[in-house]
C-alpha positions as CSV (number, residue, x, y, z in Angstrom):
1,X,-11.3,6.2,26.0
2,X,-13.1,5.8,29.3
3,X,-12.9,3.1,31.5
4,X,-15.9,1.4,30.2
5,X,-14.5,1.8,26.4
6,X,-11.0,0.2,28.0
7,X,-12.6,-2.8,29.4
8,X,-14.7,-3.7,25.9
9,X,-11.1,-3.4,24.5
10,X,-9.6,-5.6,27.3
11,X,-12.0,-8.1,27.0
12,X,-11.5,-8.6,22.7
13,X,-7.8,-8.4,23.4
14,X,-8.2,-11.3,25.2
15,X,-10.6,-12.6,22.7
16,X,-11.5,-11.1,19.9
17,X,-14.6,-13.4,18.9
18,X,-16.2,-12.7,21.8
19,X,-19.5,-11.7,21.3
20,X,-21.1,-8.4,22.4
21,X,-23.5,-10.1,24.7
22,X,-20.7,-11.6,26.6
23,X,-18.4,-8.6,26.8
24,X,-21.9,-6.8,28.2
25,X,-22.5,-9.5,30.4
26,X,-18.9,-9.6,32.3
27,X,-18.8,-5.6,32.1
28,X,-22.2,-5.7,33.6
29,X,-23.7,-2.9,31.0
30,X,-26.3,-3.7,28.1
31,X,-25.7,-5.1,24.9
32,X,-26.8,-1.8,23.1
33,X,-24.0,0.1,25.0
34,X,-21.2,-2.5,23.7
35,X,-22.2,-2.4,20.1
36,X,-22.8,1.8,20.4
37,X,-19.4,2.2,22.3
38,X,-17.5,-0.5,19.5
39,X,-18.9,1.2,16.9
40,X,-18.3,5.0,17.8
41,X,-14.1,3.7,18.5
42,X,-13.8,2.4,15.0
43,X,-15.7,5.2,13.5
44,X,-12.9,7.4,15.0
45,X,-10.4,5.2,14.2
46,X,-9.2,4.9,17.7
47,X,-10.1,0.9,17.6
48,X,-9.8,-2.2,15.8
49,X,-10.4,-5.7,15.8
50,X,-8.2,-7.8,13.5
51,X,-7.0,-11.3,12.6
52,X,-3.6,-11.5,13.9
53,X,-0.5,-14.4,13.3
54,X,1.9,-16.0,15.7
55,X,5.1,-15.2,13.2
56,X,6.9,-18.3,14.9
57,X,4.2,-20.0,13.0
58,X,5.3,-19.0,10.0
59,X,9.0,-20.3,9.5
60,X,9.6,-18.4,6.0
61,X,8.6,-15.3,7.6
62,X,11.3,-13.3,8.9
63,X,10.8,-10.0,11.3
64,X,14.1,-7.3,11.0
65,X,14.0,-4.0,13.4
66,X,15.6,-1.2,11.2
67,X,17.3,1.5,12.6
68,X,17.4,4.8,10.9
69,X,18.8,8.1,11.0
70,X,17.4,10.7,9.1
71,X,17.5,14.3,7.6
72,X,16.4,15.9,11.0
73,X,14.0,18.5,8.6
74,X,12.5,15.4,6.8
75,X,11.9,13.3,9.9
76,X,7.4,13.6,9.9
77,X,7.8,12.7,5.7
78,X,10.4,10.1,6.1
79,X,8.4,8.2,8.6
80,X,5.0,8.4,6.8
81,X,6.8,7.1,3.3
82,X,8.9,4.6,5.4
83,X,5.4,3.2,7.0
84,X,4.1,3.2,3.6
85,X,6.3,0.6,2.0
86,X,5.0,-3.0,2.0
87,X,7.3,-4.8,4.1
88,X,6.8,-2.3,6.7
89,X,4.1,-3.4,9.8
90,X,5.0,-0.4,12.0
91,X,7.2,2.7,11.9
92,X,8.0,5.0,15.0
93,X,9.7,8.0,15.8
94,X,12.6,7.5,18.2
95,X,14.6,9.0,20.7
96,X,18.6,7.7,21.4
97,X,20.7,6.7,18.4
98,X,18.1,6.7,15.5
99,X,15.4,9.1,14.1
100,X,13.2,6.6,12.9
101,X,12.4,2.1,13.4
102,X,10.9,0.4,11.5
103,X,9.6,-3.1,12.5
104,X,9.6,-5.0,8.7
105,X,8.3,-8.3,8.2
106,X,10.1,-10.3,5.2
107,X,9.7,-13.5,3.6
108,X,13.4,-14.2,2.9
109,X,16.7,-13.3,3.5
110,X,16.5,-11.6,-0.3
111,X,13.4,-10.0,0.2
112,X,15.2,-8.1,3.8
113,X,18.1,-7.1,1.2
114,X,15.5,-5.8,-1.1
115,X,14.0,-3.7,1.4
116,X,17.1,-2.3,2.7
117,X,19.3,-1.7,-0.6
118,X,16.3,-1.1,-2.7
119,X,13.0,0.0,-1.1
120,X,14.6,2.2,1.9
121,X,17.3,3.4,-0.3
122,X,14.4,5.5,-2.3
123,X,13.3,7.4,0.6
124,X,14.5,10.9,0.3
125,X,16.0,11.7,3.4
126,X,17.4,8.4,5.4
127,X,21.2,9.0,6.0
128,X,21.8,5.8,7.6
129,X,20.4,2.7,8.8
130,X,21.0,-0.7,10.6
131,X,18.8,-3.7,10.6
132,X,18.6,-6.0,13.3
133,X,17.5,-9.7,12.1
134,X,15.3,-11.0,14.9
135,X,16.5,-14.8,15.5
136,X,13.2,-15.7,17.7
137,X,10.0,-13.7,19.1
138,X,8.3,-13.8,21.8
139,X,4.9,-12.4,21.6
140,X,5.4,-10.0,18.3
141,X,1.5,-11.0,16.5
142,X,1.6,-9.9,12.6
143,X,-1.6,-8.5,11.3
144,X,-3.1,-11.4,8.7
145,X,-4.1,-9.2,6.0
146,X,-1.1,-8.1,5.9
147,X,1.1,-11.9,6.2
148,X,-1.6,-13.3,3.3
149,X,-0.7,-10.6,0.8
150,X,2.7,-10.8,1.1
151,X,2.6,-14.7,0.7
152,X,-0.3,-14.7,-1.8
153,X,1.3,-15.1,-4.5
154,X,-0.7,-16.6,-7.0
155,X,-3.6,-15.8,-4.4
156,X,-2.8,-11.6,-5.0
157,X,-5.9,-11.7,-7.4
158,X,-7.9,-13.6,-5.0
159,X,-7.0,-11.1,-2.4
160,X,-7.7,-8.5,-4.4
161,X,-11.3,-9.0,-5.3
162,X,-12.3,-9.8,-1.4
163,X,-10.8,-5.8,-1.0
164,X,-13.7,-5.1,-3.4
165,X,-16.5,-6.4,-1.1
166,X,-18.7,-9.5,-1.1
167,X,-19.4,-11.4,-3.9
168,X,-23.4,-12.0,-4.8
169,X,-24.4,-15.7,-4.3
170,X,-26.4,-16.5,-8.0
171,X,-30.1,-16.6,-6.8
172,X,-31.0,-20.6,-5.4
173,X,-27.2,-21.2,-4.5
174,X,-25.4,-21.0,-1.5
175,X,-26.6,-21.4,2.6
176,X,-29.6,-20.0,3.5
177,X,-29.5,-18.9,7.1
178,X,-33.0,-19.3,8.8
C-alpha cells in the first residue's frame, strides 16, 4: 500500500460511507483513481469495508481473550482450525506465555464454556489454555455479519439466503430508481 492507497483507507476508517467523490475530493486525485485503487485492494484481499458493532451495545454479548499453549509442531494448523471455529473473531500467533490467542465473542456465559470445554477441546494439538472474560471494552468493534449470525436465531435462514445473492423483485413490484 502506497501512501495514496493508505489515505483512501484512512479516510473510510473514519467513515466508511463516504463516497468515492469525497475521498477524491479531500485526497485531491480523481474519482476514477479512488474506485481503481479500492477495487484493485479488495481484489487482493488486502482491503475491506465492513459493517462493524460497538459490543458495549450489545449487553448479551460477551468478548473472552483465550490464551493457548500448543504442540509447538502443530502451532500454523492449530491457529488456522482455532480461527475457524464460530465464536472465534480473530486468532494470532504469540510470543511470551502462549503459542496462540484467540479473541472469542460469546453470547452467554454457557456458550464461553461451550467454547472452551467443547469446541477448543477438539483441536488436535492445544495443551493448555486460559480465558480471560473481558468485564468492559473500550474500542474493541465486532464485525456485524458475524454478531447477526450468531444471534440469528430464528433469522439463520434469513441470513442464509442473503449469503446466496439478491433476490429478483417480481416484474411491476418494488422501487424503481430513475
Amino acid at each position: 500500500m502506497d501512501q495514496i492507497d493508505l489515505q483512501i483507507a484512512y479516510l473510510l476508517g473514519k467513515d466508511g460511507r463516504m463516497s468515492n467523490r469525497e475521498i477524491a475530493r479531500r485526497i485531491g486525485i480523481a474519482e476514477g483513481t479512488v474506485r481503481q485503487r479500492l477495487a484493485g485492494l479488495m481484489e487482493r484481499g488486502v482491503f475491506r469495508v465492513s459493517a462493524q458493532v460497538d459490543i458495549e451495545e450489545v449487553p448479551e454479548a460477551h468478548i473472552a481473550l483465550v490464551g493457548l499453549k500448543i504442540d509447538g509442531r502443530r502451532l500454523e494448523e492449530c491457529a488456522g482450525e482455532v480461527g475457524k471455529l464460530p465464536s472465534v473473531l480473530t486468532t494470532m500467533i504469540v510470543t511470551g506465555r502462549y503459542d496462540l490467542i484467540a479473541v472469542v465473542l460469546a453470547l452467554s456465559r454457557r456458550t464461553l464454556v461451550e467454547f472452551v470445554t467443547g469446541q477448543l477441546s477438539r483441536v488436535a494439538g492445544v495443551k493448555d489454555s486460559e480465558t480471560y472474560v473481558v468485564l468492559r471494552n473500550y474500542g474493541q468493534w465486532v464485525p456485524a455479519d458475524k454478531l447477526s449470525r450468531m444471534m440469528g436465531g430464528e433469522l439463520g435462514p434469513a441470513l442464509e439466503e442473503l449469503d446466496r445473492g439478491p433476490k429478483t423483485q417480481p416484474e411491476g413490484k418494488g422501487r424503481t430508481t430513475p
